[in-house]
matplotlib code that plots the C-alpha trace (Angstrom):
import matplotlib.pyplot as plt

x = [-29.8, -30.2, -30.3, -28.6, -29.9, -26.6, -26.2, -23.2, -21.1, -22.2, -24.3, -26.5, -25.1, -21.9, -23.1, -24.3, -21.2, -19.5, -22.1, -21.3, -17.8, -17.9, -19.7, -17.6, -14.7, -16.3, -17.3, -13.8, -12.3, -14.7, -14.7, -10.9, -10.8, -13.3, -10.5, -7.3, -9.6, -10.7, -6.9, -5.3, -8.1, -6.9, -3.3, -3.7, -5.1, -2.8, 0.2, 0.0, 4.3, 6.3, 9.5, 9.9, 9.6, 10.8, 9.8, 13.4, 13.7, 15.6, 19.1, 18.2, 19.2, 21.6, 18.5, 16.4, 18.8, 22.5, 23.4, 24.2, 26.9, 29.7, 27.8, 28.3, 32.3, 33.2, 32.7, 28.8, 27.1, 23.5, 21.4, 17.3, 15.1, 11.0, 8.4, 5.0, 1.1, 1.8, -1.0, -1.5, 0.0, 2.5, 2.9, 6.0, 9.2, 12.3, 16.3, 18.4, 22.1, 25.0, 27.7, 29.4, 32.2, 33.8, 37.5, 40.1, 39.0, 35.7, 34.6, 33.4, 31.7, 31.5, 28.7, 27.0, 22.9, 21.6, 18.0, 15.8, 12.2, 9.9, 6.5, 4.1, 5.5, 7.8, 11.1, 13.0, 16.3, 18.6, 22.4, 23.4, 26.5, 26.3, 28.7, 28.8, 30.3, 29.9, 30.8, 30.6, 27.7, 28.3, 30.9, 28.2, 28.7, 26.1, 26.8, 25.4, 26.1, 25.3, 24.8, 24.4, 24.0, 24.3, 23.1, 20.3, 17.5, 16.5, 12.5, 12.3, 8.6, 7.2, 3.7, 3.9, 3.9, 1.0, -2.3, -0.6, -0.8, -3.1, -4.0, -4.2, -1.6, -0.2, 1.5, 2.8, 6.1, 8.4, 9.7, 13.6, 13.9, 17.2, 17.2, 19.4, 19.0, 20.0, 19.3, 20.4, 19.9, 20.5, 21.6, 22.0, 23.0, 24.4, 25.2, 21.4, 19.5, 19.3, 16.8, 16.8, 15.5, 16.5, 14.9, 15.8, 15.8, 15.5, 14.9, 11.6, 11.9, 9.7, 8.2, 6.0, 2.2, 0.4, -3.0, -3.1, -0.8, 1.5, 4.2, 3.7, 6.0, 8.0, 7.0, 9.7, 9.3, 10.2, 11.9, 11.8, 13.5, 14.2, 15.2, 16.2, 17.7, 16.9, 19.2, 16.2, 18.7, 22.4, 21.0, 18.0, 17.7, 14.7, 14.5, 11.1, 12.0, 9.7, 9.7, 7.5, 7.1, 5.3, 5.0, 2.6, -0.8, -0.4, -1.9, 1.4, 2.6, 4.2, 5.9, 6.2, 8.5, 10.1, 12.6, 14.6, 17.4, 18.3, 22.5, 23.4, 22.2, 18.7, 16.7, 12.3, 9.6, 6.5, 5.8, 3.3, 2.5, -0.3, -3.6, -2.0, -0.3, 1.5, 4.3, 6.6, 10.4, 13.0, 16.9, 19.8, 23.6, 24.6, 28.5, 30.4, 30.0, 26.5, 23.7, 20.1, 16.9, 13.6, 10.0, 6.7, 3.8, -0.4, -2.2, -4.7, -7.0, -9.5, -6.1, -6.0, -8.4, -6.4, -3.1, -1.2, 1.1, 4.5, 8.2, 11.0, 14.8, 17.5, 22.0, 24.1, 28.0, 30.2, 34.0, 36.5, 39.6, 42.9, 42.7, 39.3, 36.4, 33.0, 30.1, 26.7, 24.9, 21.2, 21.3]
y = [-14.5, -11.7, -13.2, -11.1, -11.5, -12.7, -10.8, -12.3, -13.5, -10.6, -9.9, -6.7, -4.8, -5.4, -3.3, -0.7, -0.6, -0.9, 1.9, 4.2, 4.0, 4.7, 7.7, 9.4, 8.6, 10.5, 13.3, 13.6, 13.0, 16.4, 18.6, 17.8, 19.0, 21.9, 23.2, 22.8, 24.6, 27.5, 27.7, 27.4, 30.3, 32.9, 31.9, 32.4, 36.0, 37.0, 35.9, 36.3, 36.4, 33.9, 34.8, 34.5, 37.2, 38.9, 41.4, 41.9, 42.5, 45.5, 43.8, 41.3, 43.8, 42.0, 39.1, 41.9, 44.0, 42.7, 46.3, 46.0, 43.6, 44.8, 48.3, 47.6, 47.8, 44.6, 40.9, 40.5, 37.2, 37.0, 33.8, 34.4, 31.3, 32.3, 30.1, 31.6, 30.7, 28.7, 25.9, 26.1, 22.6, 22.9, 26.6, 28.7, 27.9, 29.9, 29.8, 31.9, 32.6, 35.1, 36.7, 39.5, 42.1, 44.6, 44.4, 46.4, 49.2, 49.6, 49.8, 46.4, 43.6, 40.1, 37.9, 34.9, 33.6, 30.6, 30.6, 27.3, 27.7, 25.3, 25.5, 22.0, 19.1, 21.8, 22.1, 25.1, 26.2, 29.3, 29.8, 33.1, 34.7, 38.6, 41.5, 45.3, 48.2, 51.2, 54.7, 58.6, 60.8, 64.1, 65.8, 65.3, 61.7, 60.3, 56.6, 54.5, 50.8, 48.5, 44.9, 42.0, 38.4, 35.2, 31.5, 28.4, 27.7, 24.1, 22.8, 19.5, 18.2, 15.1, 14.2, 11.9, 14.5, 14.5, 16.4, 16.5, 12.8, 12.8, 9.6, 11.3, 9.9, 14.0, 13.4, 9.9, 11.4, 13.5, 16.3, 18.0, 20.9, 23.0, 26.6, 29.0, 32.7, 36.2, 39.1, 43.1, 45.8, 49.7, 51.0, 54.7, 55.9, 57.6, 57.7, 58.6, 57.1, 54.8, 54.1, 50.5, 49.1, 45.4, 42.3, 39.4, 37.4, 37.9, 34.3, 32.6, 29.0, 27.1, 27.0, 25.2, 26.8, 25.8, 26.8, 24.5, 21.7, 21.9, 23.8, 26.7, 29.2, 32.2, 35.7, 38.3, 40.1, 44.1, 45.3, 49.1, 49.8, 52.9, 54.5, 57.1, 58.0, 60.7, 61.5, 62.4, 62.9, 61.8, 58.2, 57.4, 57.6, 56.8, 54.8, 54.8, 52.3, 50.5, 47.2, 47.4, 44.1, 43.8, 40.9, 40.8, 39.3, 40.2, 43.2, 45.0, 44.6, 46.9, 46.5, 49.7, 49.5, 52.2, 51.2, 53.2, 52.4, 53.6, 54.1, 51.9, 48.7, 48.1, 48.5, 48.2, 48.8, 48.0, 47.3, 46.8, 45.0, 45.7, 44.4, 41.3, 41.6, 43.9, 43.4, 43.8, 43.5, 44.2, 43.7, 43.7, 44.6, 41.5, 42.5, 44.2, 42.0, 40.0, 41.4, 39.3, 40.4, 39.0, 39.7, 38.1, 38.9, 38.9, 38.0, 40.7, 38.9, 35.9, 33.5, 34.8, 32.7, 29.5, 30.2, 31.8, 34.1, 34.3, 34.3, 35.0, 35.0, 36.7, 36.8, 38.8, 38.6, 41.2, 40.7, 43.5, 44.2, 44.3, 47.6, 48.7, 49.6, 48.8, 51.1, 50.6, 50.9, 50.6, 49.7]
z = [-27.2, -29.5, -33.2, -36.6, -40.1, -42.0, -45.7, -47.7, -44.9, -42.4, -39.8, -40.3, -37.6, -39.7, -42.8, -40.8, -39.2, -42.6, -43.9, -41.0, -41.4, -45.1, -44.7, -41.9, -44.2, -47.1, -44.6, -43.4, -47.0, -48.4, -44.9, -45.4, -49.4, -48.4, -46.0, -48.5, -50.7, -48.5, -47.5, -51.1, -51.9, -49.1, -49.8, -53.2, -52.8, -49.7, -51.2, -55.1, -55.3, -56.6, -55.2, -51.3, -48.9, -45.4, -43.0, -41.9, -45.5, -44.1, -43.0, -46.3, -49.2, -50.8, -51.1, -53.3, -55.0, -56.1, -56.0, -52.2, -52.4, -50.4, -49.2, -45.6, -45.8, -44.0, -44.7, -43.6, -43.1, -42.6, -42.0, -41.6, -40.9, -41.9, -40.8, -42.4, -41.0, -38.6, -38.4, -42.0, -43.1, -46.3, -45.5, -46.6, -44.5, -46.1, -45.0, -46.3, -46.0, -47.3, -47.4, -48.9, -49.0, -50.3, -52.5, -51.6, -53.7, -52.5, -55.8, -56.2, -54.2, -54.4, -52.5, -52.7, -51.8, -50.9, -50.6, -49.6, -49.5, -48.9, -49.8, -49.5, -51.2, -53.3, -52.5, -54.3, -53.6, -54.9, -55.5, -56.6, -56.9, -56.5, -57.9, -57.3, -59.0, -57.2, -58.6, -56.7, -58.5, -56.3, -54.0, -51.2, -51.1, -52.7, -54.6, -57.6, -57.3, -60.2, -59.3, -61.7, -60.6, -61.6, -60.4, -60.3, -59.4, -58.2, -57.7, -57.0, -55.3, -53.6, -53.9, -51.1, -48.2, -45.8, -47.3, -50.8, -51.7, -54.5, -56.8, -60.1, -62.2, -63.0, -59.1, -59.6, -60.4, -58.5, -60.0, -60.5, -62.6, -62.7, -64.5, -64.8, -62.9, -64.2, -62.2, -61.8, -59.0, -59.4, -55.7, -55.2, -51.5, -49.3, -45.5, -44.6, -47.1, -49.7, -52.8, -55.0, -58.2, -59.1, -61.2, -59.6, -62.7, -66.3, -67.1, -67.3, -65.3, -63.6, -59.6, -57.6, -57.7, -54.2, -55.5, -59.1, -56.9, -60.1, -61.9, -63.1, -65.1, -63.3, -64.0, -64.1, -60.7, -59.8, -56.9, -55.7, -51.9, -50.2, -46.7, -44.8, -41.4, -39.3, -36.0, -33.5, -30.9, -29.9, -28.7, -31.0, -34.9, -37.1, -40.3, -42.1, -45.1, -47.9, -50.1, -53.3, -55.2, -58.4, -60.9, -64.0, -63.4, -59.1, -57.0, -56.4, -52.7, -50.3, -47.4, -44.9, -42.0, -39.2, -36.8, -34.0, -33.0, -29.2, -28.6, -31.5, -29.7, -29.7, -32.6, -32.1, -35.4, -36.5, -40.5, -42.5, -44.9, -47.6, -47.0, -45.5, -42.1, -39.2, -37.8, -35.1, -35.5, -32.2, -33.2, -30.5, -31.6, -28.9, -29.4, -32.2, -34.7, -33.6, -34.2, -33.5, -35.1, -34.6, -36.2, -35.8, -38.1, -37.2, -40.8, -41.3, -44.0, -43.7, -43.3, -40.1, -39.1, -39.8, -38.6, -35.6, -37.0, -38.4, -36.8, -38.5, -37.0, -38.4, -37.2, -39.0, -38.4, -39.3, -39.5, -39.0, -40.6, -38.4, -36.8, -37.7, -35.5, -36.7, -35.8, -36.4, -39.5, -40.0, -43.4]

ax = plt.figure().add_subplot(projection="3d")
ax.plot(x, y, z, "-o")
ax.set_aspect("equal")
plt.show()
């Protein structure tokens, strides 16, 4: 019979056992901090915006610059699901839905934007209403829009999801912050290219920082686009096309894309996006009014070693008037 030494009720093997236990849990309690650190680090540096982002940002405008409302002619509705790093736990997820047409006239455009992007224990969400005035600057067609829009912006977090739980009494409380939004877009086109400056919004309000774990205050972020299709034959056409965001305090970040699209049906590209990722995007006009893009993006900085890439899915419905037949635009 093998006899234990008793200390305060337990046996030795008891404290060792008790000891052992302690110190895996501290080991797994600092290897676990380590990694949110490393992650929040690379995160921090790869993805400096505030504001969400897309690599279909392409069939998005209206998203980045109100000055597209009602451009495409017809009543468009386009709904993209993003789903950023995955494997990296609280890492971006953003849906985002709209709508938009032209009045009668042409002239103007009315669309709405509701954006819902989720981003660790933060939950922010974005209701925008969207208006276009466009006006002819030459005889060869050429187009100025002017876009204004108006909404809110809702960040609400709770501190008691997964890796975010956090005893300092700062996280005891959920937040709920509502601001209001103010943004305008400048849109000059024409039916083979376009170019785009906008400011999302004017106002300073608050969002959800992933690298502090707190809330932080919004910068006022700039928006350039631009495009341009070339007709390489009767079946296939080429659009180069960029995204440029800057916000004060932020390496600027640019987002390069080309597409073809092959008898007005199925669209294939590769973009890039500035020392952070590639990307490959493939689209398929399904019927006349269905069209079905897809994109999945390979991180190309030191994140990529924690995550497996990004998808993003994006419909777009188009709805014809009586009579009207609706050919293919790509953009």
């Amino acid at each position: 019979m093998v006899r234990s030494l008793k200390l305060d009720g337990y046996t030795l093997i008891d404290n060792i056992r008790i000891m052992k236990n302690s110190i895996e849990m501290i080991q797994k309690s600092l290897l676990k901090k380590l990694t949110i650190l490393l992650i929040s680090l690379v995160v921090t540096m790869t993805f400096a915006q505030q504001d969400p982002q897309y690599t279909q940002y392409m069939y998005n405008t209206m998203s980045v610059n109100s000055g597209y409302t009602g451009q495409r002619d017809v009543l468009s509705i386009t709904a993209l699901y993003r789903t950023q790093w995955i494997g990296v736990p609280g890492a971006p997820r953003t849906q985002t839905i709209s709508a938009h047409s032209p009045l009668r006239n042409k002239k103007l455009g009315l669309g709405i934007s509701i954006v819902n992007d989720q981003l660790g224990p933060a939950n922010e969400t974005y209701f925008d209403a969207n208006f276009s005035y466009t006006i002819p600057v030459s005889e060869s067609g050429t187009k100025l829009s002017f876009g204004v829009k108006g909404g809110f912006h809702l960040l609400e977090t709770d501190w008691s999801k997964g890796l975010y739980q956090d005893p300092d009494q700062a996280f005891e409380e959920d937040i709920s912050l509502f601001s209001p939004t103010i943004g305008m877009g400048l849109y000059l086109h024409s039916d083979k290219w376009y170019l785009g400056a906008s400011i999302p919004n004017f106002i300073t309000t608050d969002h959800y920082d992933d690298f502090i774990e707190s809330v932080a205050e919004e910068r006022l972020h700039y928006y350039f686009i631009g495009g341009y299709v070339f007709n390489l034959s009767k079946s296939v056409k080429l659009k180069p096309a960029f995204l440029v965001k800057a916000v004060k305090g932020a390496p600027v970040i640019a987002d390069l894309s080309g597409n073809l699209m092959f008898n007005d049906k199925l669209t294939l590209g590769l973009a890039y996006r500035w020392d952070d990722s590639v990307s490959a995007l493939a689209g398929f006009q399904i019927s006349e009014g269905l069209f079905i893009g897809y994109a999945f993006d390979n991180t190309t900085t030191n994140l990529k070693n924690f995550n497996s890439g990004t998808h993003e899915i994006m419909l777009r419905f188009e709805l014809k008037k009586v009579g009207k037949i609706l050919s293919p635009r790509f953009f």
